[in-house]
C-alpha positions in Angstrom: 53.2 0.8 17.9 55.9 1.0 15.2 54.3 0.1 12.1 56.0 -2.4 9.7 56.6 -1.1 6.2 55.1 -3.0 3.2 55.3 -2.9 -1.1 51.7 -2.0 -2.2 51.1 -5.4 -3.5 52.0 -6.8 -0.5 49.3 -4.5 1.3 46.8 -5.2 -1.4 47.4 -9.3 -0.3 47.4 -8.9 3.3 43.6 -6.9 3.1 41.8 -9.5 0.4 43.4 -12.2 2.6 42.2 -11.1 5.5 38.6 -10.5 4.2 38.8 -13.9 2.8 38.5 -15.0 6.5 35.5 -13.0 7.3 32.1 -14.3 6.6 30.6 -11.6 4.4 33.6 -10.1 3.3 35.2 -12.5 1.8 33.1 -11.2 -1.6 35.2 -7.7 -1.0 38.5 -6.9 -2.4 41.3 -4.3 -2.1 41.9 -2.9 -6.0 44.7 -0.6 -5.1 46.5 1.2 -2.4 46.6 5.3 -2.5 50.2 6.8 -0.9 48.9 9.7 1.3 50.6 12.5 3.8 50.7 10.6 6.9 47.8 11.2 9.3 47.6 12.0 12.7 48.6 8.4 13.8 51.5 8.1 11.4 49.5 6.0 8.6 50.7 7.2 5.0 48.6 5.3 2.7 44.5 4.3 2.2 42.3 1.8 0.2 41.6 3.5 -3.4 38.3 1.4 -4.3 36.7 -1.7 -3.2 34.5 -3.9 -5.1 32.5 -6.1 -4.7 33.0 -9.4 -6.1 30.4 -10.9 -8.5 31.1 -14.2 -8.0 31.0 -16.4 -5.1 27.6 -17.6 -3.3 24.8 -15.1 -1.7 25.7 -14.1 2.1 23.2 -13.4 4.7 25.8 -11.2 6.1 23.7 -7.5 5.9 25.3 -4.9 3.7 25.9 -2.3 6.6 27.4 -5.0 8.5 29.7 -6.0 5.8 31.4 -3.0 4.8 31.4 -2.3 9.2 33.5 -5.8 9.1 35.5 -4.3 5.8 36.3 -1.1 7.6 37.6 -2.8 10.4 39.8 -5.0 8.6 41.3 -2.0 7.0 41.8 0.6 10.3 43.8 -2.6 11.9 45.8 -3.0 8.8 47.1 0.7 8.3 47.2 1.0 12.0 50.1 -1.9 11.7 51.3 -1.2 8.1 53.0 2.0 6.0 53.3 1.4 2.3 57.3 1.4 1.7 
């Protein structure tokens, strides 16, 4: 699959709007994008940090579970995406 190329913000929008969606996530957020070499499936860039959100109500959603959810979010995203 050819991946679509995208400004950092953009990326950075497309990842918190996406965990927005997911129950449990939604408290995560994408703080910046790192450039990288490209890997072995083409993806040239990577999530710098995540935090977690202090606001927003408690979730039952598990920790582990969570950041499984979050990094699944993000593998679909740079396995779509390169930053331009």
């Amino acid at each position: 699959m050819q991946r679509e190329e995208k400004t950092k913000p953009d990326l950075i929008k497309i990842i918190n709007d996406n965990l927005k969606k997911v129950e449990g996530c939604e408290r995560y957020r994408a703080d910046d994008i790192k450039r990288t070499e490209p890997d072995s499936e083409g993806c040239n860039w990577s999530v710098e940090v995540f935090n977690e959100m202090l606001s927003g109500e408690p979730t039952t959603t598990p920790p582990p579970l969570r950041e499984a959810q979050r990094d699944e979010i993000v593998q679909k995203k740079r396995q779509r995406y390169n930053l331009k």
